[in-house]
N, C-alpha and C positions, 0 to 999 in steps of 0.2 A: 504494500500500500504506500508506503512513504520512499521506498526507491527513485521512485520519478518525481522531484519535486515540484509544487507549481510555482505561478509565477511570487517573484519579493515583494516585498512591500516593507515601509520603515516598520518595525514592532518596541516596544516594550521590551522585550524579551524575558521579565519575569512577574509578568501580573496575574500574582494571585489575592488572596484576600488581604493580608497584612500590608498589601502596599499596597491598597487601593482603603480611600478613606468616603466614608458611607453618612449622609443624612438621612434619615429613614429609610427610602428607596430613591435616592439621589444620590447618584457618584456626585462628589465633592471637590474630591483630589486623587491624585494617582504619586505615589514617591517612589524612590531609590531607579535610576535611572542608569542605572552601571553597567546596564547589559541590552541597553538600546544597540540597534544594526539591524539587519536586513535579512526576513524570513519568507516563507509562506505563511499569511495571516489563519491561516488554520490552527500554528503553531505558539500564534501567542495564546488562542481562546484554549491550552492545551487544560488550564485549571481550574477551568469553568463548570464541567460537570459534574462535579462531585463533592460530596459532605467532606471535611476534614482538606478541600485541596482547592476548596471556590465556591462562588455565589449558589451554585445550581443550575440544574437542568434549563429550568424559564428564563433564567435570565439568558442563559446561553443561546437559546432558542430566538431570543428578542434580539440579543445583538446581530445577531445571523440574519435576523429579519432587516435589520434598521443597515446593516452593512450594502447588504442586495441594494436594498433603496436607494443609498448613496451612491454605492460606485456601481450599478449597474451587475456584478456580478455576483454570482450564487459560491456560497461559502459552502465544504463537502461538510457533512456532519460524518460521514467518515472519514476523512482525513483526522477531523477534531478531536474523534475517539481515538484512533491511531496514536496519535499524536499523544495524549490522556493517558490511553494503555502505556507506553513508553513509560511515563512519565513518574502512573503509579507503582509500575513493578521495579521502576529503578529506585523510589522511596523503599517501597520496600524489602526490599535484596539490599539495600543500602543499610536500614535500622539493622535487617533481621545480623548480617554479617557484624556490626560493631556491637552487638547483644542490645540495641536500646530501642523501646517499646514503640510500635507504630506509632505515627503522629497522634493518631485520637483513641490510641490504647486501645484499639478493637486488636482482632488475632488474624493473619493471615487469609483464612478461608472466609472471614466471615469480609474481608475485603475485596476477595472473587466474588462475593456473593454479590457485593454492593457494585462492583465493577458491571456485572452481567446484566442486574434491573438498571443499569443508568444507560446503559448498550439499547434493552430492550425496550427502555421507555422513548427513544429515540427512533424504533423500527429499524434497529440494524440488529444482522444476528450475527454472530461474529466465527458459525461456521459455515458460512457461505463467504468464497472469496468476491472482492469487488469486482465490477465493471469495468474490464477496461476504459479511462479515461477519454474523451475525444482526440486529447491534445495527443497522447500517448498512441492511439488508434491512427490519426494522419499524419505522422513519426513514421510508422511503421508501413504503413500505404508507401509513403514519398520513400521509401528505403525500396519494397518490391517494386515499386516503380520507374526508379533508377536502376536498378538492377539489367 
């Protein structure tokens, strides 16, 4: 899934919940900028879905919405999870190796667990491979077609 990347765009490159500062349901502020550069914007919303790692589901869902709106293009919700899966298994292979308790002190499995309803509340199922890409699809055309 993440082998071909899409196209960049400036990101954040670590906006999760602690550095993003909240008035009720009003971003506010956004801090620590240390790791701003140049990604696929799928990869900044990587800590959006999930309890212990982001806002949630909805919101994630709204920014996807309100992104479309502006720039004209459709952001993957799988990509996003991709991106997410990475993100959580490397937190935790990370904890689990220096012995220190997942972030929100749940256990391993019961964090598969939470990974699999945040997939499926999404309509992705994550034993089904993706689609190939369009962009990835007319790559591959222009290549047998050169041929």
């Amino acid at each position: 899934m993440l082998a071909s990347p899409g196209p960049a765009v400036l990101v954040h490159g670590d906006l999760h919940g602690d550095n993003q500062v909240w008035d009720h349901d009003e971003l506010r502020l956004v801090v620590d900028f240390a790791t701003v550069g140049a990604a696929e914007p799928e990869y900044e919303l990587r800590a959006f879905p999930g309890p212990g790692m982001g806002p949630g589901l909805e919101l994630l869902t709204a920014v996807m919405r309100h992104y479309q709106q502006v720039t004209g293009r459709q952001l993957s919700a799988d990509r996003v999870m991709a991106w997410h899966l990475r993100q959580a298994l490397g937190d935790a292979l990370w904890h689990s190796e220096a012995g220190i308790p997942l972030n929100d002190h749940r256990t391993p499995p019961q964090w598969v667990d939470d990974l699999a309803a945040r997939f499926s509340a999404l309509g992705i199922d994550p034993e089904v491979p993706p689609a190939p890409s369009r962009r990835r699809h007319a790559a591959r055309t222009r290549i047998f077609e050169d041929s």
